[in-house]
Legacy VTK file of the C-alpha trace (Angstrom):
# vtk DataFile Version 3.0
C-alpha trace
ASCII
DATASET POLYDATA
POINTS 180 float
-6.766 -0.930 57.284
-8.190 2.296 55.517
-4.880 2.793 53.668
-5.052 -0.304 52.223
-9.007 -0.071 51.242
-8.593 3.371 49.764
-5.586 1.957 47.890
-7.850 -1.095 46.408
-10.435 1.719 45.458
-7.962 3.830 43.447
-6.493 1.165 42.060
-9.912 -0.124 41.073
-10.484 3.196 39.208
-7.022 3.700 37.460
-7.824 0.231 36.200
-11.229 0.845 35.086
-9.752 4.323 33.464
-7.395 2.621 31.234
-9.862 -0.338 30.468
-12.117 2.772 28.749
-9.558 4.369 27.171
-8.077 1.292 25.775
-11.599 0.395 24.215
-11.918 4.066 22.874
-8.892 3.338 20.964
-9.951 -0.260 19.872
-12.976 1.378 18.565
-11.672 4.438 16.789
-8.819 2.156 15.355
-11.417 0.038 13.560
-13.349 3.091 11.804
-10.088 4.031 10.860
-8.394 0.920 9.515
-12.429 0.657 7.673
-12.466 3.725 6.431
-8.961 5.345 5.676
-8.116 4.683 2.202
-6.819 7.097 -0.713
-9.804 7.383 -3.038
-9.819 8.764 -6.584
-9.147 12.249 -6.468
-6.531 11.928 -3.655
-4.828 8.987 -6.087
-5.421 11.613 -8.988
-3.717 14.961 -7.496
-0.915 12.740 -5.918
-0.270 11.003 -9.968
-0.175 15.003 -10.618
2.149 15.949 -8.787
4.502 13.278 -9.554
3.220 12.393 -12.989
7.068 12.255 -14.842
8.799 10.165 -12.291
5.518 7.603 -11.817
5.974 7.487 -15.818
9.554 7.450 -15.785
9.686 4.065 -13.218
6.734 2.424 -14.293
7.799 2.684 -18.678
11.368 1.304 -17.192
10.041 -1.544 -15.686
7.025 -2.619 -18.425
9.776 -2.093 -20.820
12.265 -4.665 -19.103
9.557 -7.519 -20.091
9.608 -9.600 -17.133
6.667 -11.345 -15.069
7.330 -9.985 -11.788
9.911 -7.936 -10.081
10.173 -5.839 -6.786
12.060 -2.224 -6.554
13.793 -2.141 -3.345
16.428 0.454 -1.910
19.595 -0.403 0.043
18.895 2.337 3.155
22.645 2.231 3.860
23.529 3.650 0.426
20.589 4.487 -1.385
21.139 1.600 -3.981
18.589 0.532 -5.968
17.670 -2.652 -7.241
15.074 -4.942 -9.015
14.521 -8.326 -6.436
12.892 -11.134 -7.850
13.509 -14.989 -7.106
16.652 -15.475 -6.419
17.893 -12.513 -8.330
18.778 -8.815 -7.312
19.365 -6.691 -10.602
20.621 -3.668 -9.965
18.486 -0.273 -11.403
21.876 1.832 -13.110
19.652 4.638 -14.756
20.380 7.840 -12.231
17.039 9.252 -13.457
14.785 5.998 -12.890
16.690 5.768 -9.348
16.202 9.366 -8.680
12.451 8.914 -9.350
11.703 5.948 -7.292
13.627 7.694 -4.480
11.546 10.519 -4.627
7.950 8.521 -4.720
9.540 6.653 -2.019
10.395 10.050 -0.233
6.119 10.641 -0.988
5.237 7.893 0.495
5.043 5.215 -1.978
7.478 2.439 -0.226
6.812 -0.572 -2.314
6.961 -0.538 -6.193
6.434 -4.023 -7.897
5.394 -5.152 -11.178
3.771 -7.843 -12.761
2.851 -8.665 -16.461
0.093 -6.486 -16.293
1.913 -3.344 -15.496
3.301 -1.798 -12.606
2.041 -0.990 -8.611
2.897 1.783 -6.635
1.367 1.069 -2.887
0.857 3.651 -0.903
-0.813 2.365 2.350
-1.290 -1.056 3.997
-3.250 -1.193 6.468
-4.249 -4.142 8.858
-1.999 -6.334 6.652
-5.080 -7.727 4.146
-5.656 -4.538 2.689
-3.959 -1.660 0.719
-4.022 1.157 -1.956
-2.306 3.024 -4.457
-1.850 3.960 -7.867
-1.019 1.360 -10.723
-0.094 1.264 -14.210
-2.186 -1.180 -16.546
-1.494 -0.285 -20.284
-4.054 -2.687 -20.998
-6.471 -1.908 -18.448
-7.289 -5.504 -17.138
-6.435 -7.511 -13.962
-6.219 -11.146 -13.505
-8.685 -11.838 -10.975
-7.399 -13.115 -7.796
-3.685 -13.578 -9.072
-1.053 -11.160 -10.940
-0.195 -7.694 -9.723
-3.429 -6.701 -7.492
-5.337 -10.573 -6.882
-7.685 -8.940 -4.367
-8.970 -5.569 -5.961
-12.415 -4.093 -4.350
-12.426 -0.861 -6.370
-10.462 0.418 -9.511
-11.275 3.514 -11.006
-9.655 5.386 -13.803
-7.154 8.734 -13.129
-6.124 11.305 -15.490
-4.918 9.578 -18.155
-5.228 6.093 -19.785
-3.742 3.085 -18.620
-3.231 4.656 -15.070
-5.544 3.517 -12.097
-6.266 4.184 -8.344
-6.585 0.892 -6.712
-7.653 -0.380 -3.717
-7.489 -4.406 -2.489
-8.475 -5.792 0.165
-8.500 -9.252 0.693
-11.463 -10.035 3.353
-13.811 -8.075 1.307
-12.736 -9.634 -2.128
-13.219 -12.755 -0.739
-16.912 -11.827 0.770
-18.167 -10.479 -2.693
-17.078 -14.256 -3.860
-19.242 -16.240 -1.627
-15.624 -17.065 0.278
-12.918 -19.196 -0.354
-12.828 -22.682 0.945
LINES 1 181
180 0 1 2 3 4 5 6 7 8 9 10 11 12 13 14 15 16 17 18 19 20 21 22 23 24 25 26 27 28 29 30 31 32 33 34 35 36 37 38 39 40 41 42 43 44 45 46 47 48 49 50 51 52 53 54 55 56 57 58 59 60 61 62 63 64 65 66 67 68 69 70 71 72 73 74 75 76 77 78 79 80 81 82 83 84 85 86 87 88 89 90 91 92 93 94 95 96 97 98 99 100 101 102 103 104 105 106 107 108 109 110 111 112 113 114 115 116 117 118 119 120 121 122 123 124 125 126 127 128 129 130 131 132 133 134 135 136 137 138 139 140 141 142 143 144 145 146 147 148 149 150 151 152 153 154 155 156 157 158 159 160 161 162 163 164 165 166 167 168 169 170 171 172 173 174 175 176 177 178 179
């Protein structure tokens, strides 16, 4: 009868253990999903360090004078190709390829491209919210549609036309009174 009481009490206090450290993570994982996001300098020394091959991709893409468009790579043999509805046109210049392969290689996963100009997103995070570094030649976003629709903060880099961006859509939506 012991047995099984201290049995009940240990498994009492594993449970409780993992119940703690299970809200410890809940916790920290909020701050960090809040809090986590590129900012300006970060955006500016990453544009640095890639500068040519964000220019390179992004002047290919304005250049091609469509409305939207999505870069995506073929894992299985590197391919890669412009997706938009219903169409998959395939990128040929070696040095535009080469490029987005290396920013994808640095993190930036998901290139796409709009009239305004062109996104490079670097993080998601909790699926409504994400960052990066964009191209806008003209410097202007639709609000709430086109390329980045839910934009909280866009500040300048090191040269014009080029932007660190972050949306997120909850918070968009809060500065607006909310969307019904």
């Amino acid at each position: 009868m012991s047995s099984n009481s201290t049995k009940r009490e240990t498994r009492k206090i594993v449970i409780t253990v993992i119940a703690i450290v299970l809200i410890i993570i809940a916790v920290r994982s909020c701050f960090y999903f809040q809090f986590d996001h590129m900012g300006t300098s970060r955006a500016s020394r990453s544009f640095n360090t890639s500068q040519e091959g964000f220019r390179l991709v992004a002047n290919y893409l304005f250049d091609l004078n469509l409305d939207h468009g999505w870069v995506r790579i073929d894992d299985s043999n590197d391919a890669v190709f412009l997706v938009r509805v219903g169409e998959r046109i395939p990128i040929s210049d070696e040095n535009v390829v080469e490029a987005i392969l290396h920013l994808n290689q640095r993190g930036y996963g998901t290139i796409s491209m709009g009239d305004e100009g062109v996104r490079f997103l670097l993080w998601v995070r909790a699926i409504e919210q994400g960052h990066g570094i964009a191209y806008l030649p003209n410097g202007r976003l639709n609000d709430g549609t086109g390329l980045l629709p839910f934009v909280i903060e866009l500040e300048p880099i090191t040269e014009d036309g080029w932007y660190y961006y972050w949306d997120w859509f909850s918070r968009w939506r809060g500065r607006r009174g909310g969307i019904e």
